[in-house]
C-alpha positions as CSV (number, residue, x, y, z in Angstrom):
1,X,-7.8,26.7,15.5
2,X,-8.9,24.3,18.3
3,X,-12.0,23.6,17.0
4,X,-11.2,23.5,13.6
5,X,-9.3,20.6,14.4
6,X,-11.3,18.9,16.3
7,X,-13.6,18.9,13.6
8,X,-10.9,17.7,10.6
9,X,-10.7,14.5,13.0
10,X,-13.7,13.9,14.0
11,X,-14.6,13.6,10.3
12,X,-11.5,11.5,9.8
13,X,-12.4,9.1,12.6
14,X,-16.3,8.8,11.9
15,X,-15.8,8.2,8.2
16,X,-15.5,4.5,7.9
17,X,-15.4,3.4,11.9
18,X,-11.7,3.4,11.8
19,X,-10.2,1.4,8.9
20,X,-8.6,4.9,7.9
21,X,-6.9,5.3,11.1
22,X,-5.9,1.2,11.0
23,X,-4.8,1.5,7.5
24,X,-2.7,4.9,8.6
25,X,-1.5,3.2,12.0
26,X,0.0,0.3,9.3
27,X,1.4,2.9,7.0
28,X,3.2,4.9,10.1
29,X,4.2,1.7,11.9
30,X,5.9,0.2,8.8
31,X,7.6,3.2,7.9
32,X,9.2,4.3,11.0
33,X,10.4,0.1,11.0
34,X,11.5,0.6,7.8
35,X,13.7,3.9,9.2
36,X,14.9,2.3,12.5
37,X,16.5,-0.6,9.7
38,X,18.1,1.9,7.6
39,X,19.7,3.9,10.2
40,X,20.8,0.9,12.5
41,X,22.1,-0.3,9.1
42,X,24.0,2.7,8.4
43,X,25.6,3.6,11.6
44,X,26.7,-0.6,11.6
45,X,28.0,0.0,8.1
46,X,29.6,3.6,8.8
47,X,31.5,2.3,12.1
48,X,32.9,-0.8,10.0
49,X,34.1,1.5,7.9
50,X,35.6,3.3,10.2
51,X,37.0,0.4,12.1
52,X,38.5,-1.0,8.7
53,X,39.6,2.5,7.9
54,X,41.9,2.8,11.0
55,X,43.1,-0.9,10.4
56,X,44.5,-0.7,7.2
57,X,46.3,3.0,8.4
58,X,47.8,0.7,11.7
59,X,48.8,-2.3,9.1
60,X,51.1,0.0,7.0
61,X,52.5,2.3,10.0
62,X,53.2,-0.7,12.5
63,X,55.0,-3.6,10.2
64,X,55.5,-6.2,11.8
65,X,59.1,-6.9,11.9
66,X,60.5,-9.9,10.4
């Protein structure tokens, strides 16, 4: 098992002196960048709604009193 891998990237690596592994470093970097966005976007989104949510519920239970 050890060596077999060993030998999957040591093919990978020698094939074209490293543009693979640059192009794949690009690929991996963009998409865990494009994750961290979408999740920081949906936990802001998700506790806005939230926040709104238990707004509107205190607006109608506490009136204010004319």
């Amino acid at each position: 098992m050890r060596n077999s891998f060993k030998n999957i990237l040591a093919a990978f690596t020698s094939d074209q002196g490293g543009q693979t592994i640059a192009e794949y470093g690009l690929l991996v970097w963009f998409s865990v960048f494009m994750g961290t966005i979408t999740l920081v976007t949906f936990l802001f989104a998700f506790e806005q709604g939230i926040i709104g949510f238990y707004e509107d519920i205190v607006n109608i239970v506490a009136l204010p009193l004319p």
